[in-house]
N, C-alpha and C positions, 0 to 999 in steps of 0.2 A: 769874712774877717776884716778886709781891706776896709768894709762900710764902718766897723767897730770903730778901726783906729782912724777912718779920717772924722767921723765924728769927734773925736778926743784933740786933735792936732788942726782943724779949720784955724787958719790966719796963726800959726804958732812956728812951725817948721817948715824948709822949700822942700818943693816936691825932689830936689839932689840930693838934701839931708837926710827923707825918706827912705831914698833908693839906697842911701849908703846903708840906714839898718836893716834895711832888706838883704841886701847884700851881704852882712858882715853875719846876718840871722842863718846866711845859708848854710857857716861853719858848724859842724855837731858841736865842736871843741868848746865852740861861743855859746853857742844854746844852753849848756852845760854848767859854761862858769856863769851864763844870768842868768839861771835857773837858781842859781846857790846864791846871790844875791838876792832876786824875790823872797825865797824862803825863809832867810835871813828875817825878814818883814814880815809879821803874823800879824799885824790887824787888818780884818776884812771891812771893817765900818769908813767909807767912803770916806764920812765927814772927818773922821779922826785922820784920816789916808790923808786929804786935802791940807788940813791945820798942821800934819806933824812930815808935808812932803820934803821939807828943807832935810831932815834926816836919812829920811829915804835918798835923795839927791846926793849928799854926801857918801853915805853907803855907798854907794853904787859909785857913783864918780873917783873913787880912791881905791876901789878894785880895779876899773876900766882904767887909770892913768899907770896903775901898775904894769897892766897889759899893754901899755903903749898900741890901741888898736885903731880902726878908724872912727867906733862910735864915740872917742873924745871927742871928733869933732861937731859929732853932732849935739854932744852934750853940752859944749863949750860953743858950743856958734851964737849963741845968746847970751846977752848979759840979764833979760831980765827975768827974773824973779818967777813968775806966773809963768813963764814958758817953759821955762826950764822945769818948774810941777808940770805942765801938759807934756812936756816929752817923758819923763818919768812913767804917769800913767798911761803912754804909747807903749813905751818898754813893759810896764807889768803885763800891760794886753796881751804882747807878743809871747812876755814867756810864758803863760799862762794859757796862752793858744799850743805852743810846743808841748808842754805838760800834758797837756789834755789830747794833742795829737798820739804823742806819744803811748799815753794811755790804752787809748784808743787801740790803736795798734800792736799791742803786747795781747790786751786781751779780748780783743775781737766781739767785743761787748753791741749787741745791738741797743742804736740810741733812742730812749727813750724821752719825748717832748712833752713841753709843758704844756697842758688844760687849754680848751679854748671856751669860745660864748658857744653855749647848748643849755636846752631847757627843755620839760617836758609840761606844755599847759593843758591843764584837766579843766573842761566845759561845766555848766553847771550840773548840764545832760547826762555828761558824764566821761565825754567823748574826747579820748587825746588828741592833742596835736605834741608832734615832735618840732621842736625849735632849734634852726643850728642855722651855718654861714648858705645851705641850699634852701631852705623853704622858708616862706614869710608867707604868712598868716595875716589874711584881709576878712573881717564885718562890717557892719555899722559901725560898731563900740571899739573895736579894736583892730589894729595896724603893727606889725610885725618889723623889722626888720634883721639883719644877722647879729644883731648883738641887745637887741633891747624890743619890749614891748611895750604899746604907748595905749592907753584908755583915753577915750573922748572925754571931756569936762561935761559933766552933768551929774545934777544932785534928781532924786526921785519922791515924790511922796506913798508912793505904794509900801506898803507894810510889809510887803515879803522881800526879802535880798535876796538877789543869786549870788554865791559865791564861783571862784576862778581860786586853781591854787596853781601854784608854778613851783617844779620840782627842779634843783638843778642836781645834776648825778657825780658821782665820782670824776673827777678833772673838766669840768666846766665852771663858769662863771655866767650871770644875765644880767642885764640893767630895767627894771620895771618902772614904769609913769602910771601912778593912777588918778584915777579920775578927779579925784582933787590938786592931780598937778604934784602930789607927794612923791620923792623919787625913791628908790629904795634899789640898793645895787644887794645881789644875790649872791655868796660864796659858793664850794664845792659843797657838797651833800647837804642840801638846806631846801627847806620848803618852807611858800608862804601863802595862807590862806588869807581873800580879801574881796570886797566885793566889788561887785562890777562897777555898780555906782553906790553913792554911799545915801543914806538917808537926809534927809533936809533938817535941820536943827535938833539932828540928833548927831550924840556923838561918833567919830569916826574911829572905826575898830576893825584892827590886822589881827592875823595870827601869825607869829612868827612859831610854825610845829615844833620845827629843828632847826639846828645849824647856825649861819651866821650870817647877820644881815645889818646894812650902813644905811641909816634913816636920814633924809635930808626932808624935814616937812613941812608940807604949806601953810602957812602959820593960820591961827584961827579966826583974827582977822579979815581974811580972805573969806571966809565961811560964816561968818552970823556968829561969831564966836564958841563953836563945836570946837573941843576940844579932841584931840588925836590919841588914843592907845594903841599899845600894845602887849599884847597880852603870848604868855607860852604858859607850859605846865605850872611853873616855878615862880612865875610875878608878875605883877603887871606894870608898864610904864605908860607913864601920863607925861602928853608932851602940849604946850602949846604951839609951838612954831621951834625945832631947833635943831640940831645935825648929829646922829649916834649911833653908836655900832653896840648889838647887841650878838654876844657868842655863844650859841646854848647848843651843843650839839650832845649827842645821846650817848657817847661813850666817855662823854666826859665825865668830870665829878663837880664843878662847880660851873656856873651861870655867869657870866661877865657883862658889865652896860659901862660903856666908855663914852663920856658925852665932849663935844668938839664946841659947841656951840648954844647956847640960850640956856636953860634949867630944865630938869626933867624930875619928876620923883617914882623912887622903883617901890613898890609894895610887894610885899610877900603874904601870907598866911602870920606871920611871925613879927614882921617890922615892915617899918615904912622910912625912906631916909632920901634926901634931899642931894642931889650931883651939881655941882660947879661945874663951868669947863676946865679941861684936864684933867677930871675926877674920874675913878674907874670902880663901880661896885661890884662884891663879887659875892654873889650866894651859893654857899655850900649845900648841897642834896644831900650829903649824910651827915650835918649837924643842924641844918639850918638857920645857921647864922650869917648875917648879911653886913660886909664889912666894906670901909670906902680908902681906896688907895690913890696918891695924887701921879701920874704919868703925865708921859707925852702922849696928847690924843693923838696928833700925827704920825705917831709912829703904830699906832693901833690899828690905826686905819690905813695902815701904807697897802696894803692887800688890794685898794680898790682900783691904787696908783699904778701895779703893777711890780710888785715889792715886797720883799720878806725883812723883816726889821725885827733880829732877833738879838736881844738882851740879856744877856745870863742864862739861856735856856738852854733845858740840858738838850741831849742828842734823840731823848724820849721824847720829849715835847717837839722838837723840831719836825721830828721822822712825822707824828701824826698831821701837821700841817702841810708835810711835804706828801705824803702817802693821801691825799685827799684830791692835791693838783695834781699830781701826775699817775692819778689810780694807780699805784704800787702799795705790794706791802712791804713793810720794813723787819729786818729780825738783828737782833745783837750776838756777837761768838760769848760774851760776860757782860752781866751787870756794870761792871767798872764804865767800859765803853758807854751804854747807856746814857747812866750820871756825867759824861762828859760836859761841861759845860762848853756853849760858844757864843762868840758876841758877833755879826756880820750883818751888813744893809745889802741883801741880794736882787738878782732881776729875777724875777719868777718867771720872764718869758724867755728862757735858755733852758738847756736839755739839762735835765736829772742830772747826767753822767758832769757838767760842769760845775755845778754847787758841789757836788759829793765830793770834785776834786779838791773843789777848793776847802774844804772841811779837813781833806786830807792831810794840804800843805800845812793845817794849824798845829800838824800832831795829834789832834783830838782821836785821830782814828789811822791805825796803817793800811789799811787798804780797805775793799769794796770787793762784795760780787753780785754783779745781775744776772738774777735765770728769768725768763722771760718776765712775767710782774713780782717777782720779791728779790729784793735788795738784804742783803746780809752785811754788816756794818764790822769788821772786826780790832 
């Protein structure tokens, strides 16, 4: 925790000022009344935390001068502006740490941790290898390490392709190079079929099976101008050179392609329709109609960052993206909870038990229970 909050306070407060809320944190009594101010403050989205900290600052500054205690001083020991928001979000840290210890400690919850890099890559032989932070995977063609696998650059004129697919499983992530230099970062439960090396002025063609995958590709240029697909059950995308996240996972009901960068066009059976960047297509599987929504691509693809950037979503949609990184399943005590909506920019590398708290503090939901992998939301 100590690493948390000196990352938030470098060159902001002295290491006395520190020890005084260390100090003044040791009282239950304190912990208690800035518990009640945190909660007080229900937005979880960082960025809106930053722009509306003066509020926050206030809040909190006219309870603590009530209390005549020592953290005035530390509140007060700056005049400026910007430091005075980094001590603030020192303070949320802490009581957010005490919340969650707190928790903790009531109900003896074993902690369950977020997802790491693991994949399972299938030969064309047929032959698994298991990919995680212990084995790396050496050929010719291909080079391994704990978090990514790299293909040699090489085109072929041979008529037969082998293919390679790369499975990643409930609470992992991988990062893929292939052989045209194309990168492609891999979600939880996703698979991607692709070949070792690609053909010589023919087009280059993925399969994305399932799941959810962030294309960043070598433009055609690069290649004699072969153009790049991808293709799953539901459509195909034609890219020349350009960066997108497509979301097609098998429990879902609709198809998502979020483009970041250059143009892409998505074909279906049905239509065919042109993405901008910022543009987000979504194909329905049980009407199939293909519609174009304008978003933040950075926020689509914050997953790759390390990041849950969630916007209006209810607690059903949230649970399935949380229930894939930290292989849990999730159940509601009633529909209402469900339909909760929440809006929050989270780290996806902290434990389960800290997002759920914090979902807590919004009201969205009074408590939590973990029995070994499922999560009851009530």
């Amino acid at each position: 925790m100590k690493k948390i909050i000196t990352k938030f306070i470098a060159n902001t407060i002295t290491k006395d000022e520190l020890n005084l809320l260390y100090k003044w944190l040791e009282n239950v009594d304190n912990q208690s009344k800035f518990e009640k101010y945190i909660l007080d403050y229900h937005d979880l989205n960082m960025a809106t935390l930053k722009n509306d900290v003066y509020r926050a600052y206030e809040n909190v500054k006219k309870g603590i001068d009530k209390e005549k205690n020592t953290v005035k001083v530390l509140l007060l020991y700056r005049r400026n502006f910007v430091k005075y928001a980094a001590a603030i979000l020192v303070l949320i840290s802490f009581s957010f740490f005490y919340l969650t210890k707190n928790t903790f400690n009531k109900s003896n919850e074993v902690s369950i941790s977020p997802g790491t890099d693991k994949a399972t890559l299938t030969l064309a032989d047929g032959s698994q290898i298991i990919l995680d932070s212990v084995v790396n995977y050496q050929d010719i063609k291909i080079s391994s390490t704990a978090k990514e696998i790299i293909y040699k650059a090489a085109e072929t004129k041979a008529k037969i392709i082998e293919y390679n697919y790369l499975t990643i499983p409930s609470g992992g992530q991988y990062h893929v190079v292939l052989s045209d230099e194309t990168e492609v970062w891999l979600n939880s439960e996703s698979q991607l079929k692709y070949p070792v090396n690609f053909l010589k002025d023919k087009p280059r063609v993925v399969e994305l099976v399932y799941g959810e995958a962030y294309f960043e590709v070598s433009p055609s240029t690069n290649h004699q101008g072969t153009k790049f697909n991808v293709v799953n059950r539901s459509q195909t995308i034609e890219v020349l050179g350009t960066k997108f996240n497509i979301k097609a996972y098998k429990d879902e009901a609709n198809v998502s392609t979020t483009l970041v960068e250059g143009s892409v066009s998505v074909t279906t059976k049905f239509d065919r329709k042109l993405l901008t960047p910022n543009q987000k297509s979504i194909f329905s599987k049980e009407d199939n109609q293909l519609v174009i929504h304008q978003v933040e691509a950075n926020s689509e693809i914050a997953w790759i960052h390390g990041a849950f950037v969630f916007k209006k979503k209810t607690l059903k949609d949230i649970s399935k993206v949380l229930s894939r990184w930290y292989d849990v399943d999730f159940e509601f005590s009633n529909d209402d909870i469900a339909n909760q909506k929440f809006n929050g920019d989270l780290n996806k590398n902290q434990n389960l038990e800290s997002i759920l708290l914090l979902i807590q503090n919004t009201n969205k939901i009074k408590s939590y229970e973990i029995k070994n992998k499922s999560v009851l939301l009530k």
